[in-house]
C-alpha positions, 0 to 999 in steps of 0.5 A, spaced: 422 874 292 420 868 289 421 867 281 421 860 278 413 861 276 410 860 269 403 860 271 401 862 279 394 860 282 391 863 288 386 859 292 386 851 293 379 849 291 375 846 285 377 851 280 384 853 284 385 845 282 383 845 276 387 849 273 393 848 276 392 841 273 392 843 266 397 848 267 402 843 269 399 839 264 401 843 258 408 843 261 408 850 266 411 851 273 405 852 277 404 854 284 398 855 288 398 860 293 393 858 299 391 862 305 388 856 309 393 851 313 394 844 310 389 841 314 383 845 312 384 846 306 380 845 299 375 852 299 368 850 299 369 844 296 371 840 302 365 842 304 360 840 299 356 834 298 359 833 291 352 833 287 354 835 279 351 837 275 353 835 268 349 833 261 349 826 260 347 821 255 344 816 259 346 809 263 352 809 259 355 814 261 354 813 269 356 806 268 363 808 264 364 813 270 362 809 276 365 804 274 359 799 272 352 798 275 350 791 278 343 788 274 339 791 281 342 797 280 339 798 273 333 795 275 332 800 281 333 806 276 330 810 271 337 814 269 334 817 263 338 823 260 340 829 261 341 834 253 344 840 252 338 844 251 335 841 258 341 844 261 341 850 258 333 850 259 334 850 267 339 855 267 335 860 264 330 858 268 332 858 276 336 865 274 330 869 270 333 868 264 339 873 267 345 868 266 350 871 260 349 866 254 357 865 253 358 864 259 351 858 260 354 855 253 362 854 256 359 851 262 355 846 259 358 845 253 365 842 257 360 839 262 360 831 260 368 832 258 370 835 265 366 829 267 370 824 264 377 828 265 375 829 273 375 821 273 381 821 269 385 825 274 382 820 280 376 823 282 371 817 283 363 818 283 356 815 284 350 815 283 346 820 286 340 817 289 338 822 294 335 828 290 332 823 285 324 821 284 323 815 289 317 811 286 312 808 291 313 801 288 321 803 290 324 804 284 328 811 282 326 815 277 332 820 276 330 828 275 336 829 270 342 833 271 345 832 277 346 824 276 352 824 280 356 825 286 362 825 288 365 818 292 366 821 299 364 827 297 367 834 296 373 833 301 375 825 297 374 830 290 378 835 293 383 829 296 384 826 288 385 833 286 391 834 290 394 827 289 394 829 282 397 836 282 403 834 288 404 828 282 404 833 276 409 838 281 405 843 283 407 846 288 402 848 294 404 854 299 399 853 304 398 859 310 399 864 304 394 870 304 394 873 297 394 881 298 395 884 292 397 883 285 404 886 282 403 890 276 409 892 272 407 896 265 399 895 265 401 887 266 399 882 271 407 879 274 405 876 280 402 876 287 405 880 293 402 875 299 403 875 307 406 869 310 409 867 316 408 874 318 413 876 313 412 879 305 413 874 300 412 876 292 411 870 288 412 872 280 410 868 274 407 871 267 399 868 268 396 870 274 389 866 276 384 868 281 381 862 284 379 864 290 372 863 291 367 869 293 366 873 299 360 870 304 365 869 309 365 877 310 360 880 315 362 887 312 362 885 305 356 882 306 352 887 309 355 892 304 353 888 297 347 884 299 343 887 304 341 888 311 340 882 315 346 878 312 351 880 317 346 874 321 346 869 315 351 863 317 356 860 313 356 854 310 363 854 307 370 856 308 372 862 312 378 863 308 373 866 303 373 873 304 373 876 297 381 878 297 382 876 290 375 880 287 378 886 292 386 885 288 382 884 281 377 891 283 383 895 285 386 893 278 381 896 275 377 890 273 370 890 271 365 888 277 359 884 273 353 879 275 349 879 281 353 882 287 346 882 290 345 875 290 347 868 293 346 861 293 343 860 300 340 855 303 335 852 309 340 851 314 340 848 321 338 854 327 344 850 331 349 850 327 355 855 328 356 862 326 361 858 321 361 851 318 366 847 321 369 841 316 367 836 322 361 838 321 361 838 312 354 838 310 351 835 317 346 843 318 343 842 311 335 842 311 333 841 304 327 836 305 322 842 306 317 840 300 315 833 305 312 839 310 311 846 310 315 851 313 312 857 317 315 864 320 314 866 327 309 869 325 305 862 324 304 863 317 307 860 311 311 865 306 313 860 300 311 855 295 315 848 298 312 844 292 314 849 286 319 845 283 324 839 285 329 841 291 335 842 287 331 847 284 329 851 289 333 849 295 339 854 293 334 861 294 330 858 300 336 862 305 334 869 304 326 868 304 328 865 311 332 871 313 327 876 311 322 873 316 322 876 323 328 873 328 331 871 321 327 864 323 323 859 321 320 852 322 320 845 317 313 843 320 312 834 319 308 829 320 310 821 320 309 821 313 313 827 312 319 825 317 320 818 314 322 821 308 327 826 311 335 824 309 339 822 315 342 829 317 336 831 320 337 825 325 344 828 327 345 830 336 346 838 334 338 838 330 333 843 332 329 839 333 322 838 337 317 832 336 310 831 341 304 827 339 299 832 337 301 838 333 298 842 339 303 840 344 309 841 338 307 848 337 307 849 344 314 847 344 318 852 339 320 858 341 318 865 339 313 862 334 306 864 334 302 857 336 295 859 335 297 862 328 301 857 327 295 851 328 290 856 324 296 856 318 295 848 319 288 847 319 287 851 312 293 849 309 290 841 310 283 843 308 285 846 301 289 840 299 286 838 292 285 830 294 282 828 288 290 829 285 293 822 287 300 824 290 306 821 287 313 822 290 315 819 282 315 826 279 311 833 279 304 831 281 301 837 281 297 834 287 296 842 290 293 847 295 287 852 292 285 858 297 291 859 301 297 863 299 302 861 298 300 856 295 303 849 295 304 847 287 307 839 288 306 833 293 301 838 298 299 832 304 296 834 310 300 835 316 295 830 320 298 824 322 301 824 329 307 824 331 309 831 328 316 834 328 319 840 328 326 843 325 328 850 327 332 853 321 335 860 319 339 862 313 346 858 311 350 863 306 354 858 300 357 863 296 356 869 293 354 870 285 357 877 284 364 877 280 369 879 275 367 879 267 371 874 263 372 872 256 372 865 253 379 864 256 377 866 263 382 872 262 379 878 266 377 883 262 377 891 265 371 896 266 372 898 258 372 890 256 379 890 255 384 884 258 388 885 264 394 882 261 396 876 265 389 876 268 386 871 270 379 867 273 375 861 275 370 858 280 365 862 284 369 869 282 366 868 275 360 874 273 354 873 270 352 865 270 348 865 277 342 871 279 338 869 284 339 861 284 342 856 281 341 849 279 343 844 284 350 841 282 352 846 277 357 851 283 362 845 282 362 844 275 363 851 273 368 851 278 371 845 273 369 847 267 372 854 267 378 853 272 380 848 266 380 853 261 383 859 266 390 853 266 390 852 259 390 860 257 394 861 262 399 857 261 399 856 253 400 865 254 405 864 259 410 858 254 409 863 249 412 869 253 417 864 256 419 862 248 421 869 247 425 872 251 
């Protein structure tokens, strides 16, 4: 048995972290508890592209945190701004007005302080350029949001991190499989976990679950999101597999948000069954709006151009996987495939290229061809030509006559040569979780706490339904693995104080 704990955290990601970080910070003994080995640890943050979403005030607040921007930096970009009220707008949008209102108002409400206060544990950032409005004359214009990414991604955030709990004290136990909590007179007391083949029982007074969702479970997928998701790729960790909403359930945890639902993205047909992080984010295929996208069947089954990507890129995975074969194919022209980002061009794509759409067609398999070129052709005549296309903002240049329709950037796929990425479902994380307070401190199926219980990250339930604005996973896990620290500790220092 293990017993020199104040605060004990299961899971080593973003939220894990963070809370160890303020944990420590507020004087506690912490240990982290993580069921990956060392080298493949950090949850899906290591496999993020590091994109946050965070309100902001303007060029200020990026210059402070990237570290000053060079005259052409500013001359290039439009940063604009990013309030609470757009925040809270986008949110309430993307999840049908279903995200629980307490929890929005914490997640945006601490966004631009967690920013700062990631800097200050050593994380770095950059302008995010790439999800941003690029103007004909060459100039960005930024969408709002997420303004940021992280330097090196989410593995050099997930590096930072660790730097500074190991400088803080934390100790991480890695090959630690968490089994079940220990409960002693209705209170949380520690964690009986799996190591080395043996039992080890690690006790502290302030137990925090971080560890993350359960996309990595076939069964759980099946069981709680639907038929079909057994099929889904995942994108992430394949550590995350629900055992600490299993251990909160089994101790009488409320279950709450969307069990249904998931981030889930296009995600390349080549890509493994489960991500490698030799791969990171290498399989995503975000850039649909430049094309347009048919099922087997030849015909289109979604808007490409409803909103901005990071608006819409996170629900596209189940339209794919409700498509006959669980398959689809992002179609372009030469126009298209100029703008698509670099991780199109890996070796490992998809991908099919020929001189006339004729002889593309002909080269994807399972795919209807003369569907597919009758799809085309009235998809190119519906085109509202006498809207300007404007790659600058939402141009409203659409298609009339078809359904879907195409809200935003509709261009003609007609000039050759044309290309073809073959994409299915990558699975992100799951939205279904546990019911929290405003203290992160896990509340049972009567909304009473479980005393010395605590959650943060992708385990919170009730802010994501259906989708998510892009960015906003990675600052949940900060914000709310930040508040699970301090309460944890600030409840485990005042036990300590009285015995």
């Amino acid at each position: 048995m293990i017993d020199d704990a104040d605060v004990l955290i299961v899971g080593a990601g973003m939220s894990g972290l963070c809370a160890a970080l303020e944990a420590a910070r507020a004087g506690a003994r912490v240990i982290v508890l993580e069921k990956a080995p060392e080298a493949e640890r950090g949850g899906n943050t290591r496999f993020s592209n590091g994109a946050i979403r965070s309100v902001y005030e303007g060029v200020d607040d990026i210059e402070r945190l990237v570290g000053g921007l060079s005259e052409a930096e500013k001359a290039r970009a439009e940063f604009g701004s990013y309030t609470r009220e757009q925040y809270f707008d986008d949110l309430a949008r993307v999840t049908q007005y279903r995200c629980q209102p307490e929890l929005a108002d914490m997640l945006i409400d601490d966004s631009r302080d967690t920013l700062f206060w990631l800097h200050e544990q050593g994380v770095r950032f950059l302008p995010l350029y790439e999800w941003q409005f690029k103007l004909p004359d060459g100039r960005i214009r930024f969408s709002g949001g997420s303004a940021l990414e992280m330097n090196g991604a989410g593995a050099g955030a997930s590096d930072a991190l660790f730097r500074a709990a190991e400088r803080c004290g934390v100790q991480i136990h890695y090959e630690t499989a968490a089994r079940d909590l220990i409960e002693s007179s209705g209170k949380i007391v520690g964690v009986q976990a799996r190591r080395g083949g043996e039992d080890v029982a690690f006790r502290a007074p302030s137990v925090v679950l971080c560890s993350g969702g359960f996309e990595a479970n076939v069964e759980w997928r099946t069981r709680y999101l639907g038929p079909s998701w057994d099929l889904a790729k995942v994108r992430g960790s394949r550590f995350n597999t629900g055992d600490g909403l299993r251990m909160a359930l089994g101790k009488g945890a409320m279950a709450f948000g969307n069990w249904s639902g998931c981030h889930s993205a296009s995600w390349d047909l080549n890509a493994p069954d489960v991500n490698e992080l030799a791969y990171g984010a290498i399989f995503k295929r975000d850039d649909y709006l430049e094309g347009v996208v048919v099922n087997a069947d030849g015909q289109r089954f979604f808007d490409e151009g409803a909103d901005i990507r990071s608006m819409t890129y996170a629900k596209l995975g189940r339209a794919i996987l409700a498509q006959p074969g669980q398959v689809a194919w992002q179609i372009f022209d030469s126009r298209g495939s100029a703008r698509l980002h670099g991780e199109y061009r890996v070796k490992q794509s998809a991908r099919a290229r020929a001189d006339t759409l004729e002889e593309l067609v002909g080269k994807l398999d399972g795919l209807n061809g003369e569907a597919c070129l009758a799809t085309l052709r009235a998809f190119n005549a519906a085109i509202r030509d006498d809207i300007p296309y404007d790659p600058g903002k939402k141009d409203g240049r659409c298609t009339r006559g078809v359904d879907p329709p195409k809200s935003n950037w509709a261009t003609a796929i007609s000039e050759g040569p044309f290309e073809a990425y073959a994409v299915t479902c990558g699975v992100t994380f799951t939205f279904g979780g546990l019911r929290i307070d405003g203290d992160c401190r896990v509340l049972d199926d009567v909304s009473a706490q479980i005393e010395g219980l605590y959650a943060a990250g992708e385990m919170v339930g009730g802010l994501f339904y259906f989708n998510y604005p892009g960015g906003s996973g990675l600052m949940s896990a900060a914000v709310f693995g930040r508040r699970a620290g301090r309460a944890a500790a600030q409840a485990a220092l005042v036990k300590c104080a009285g015995q």
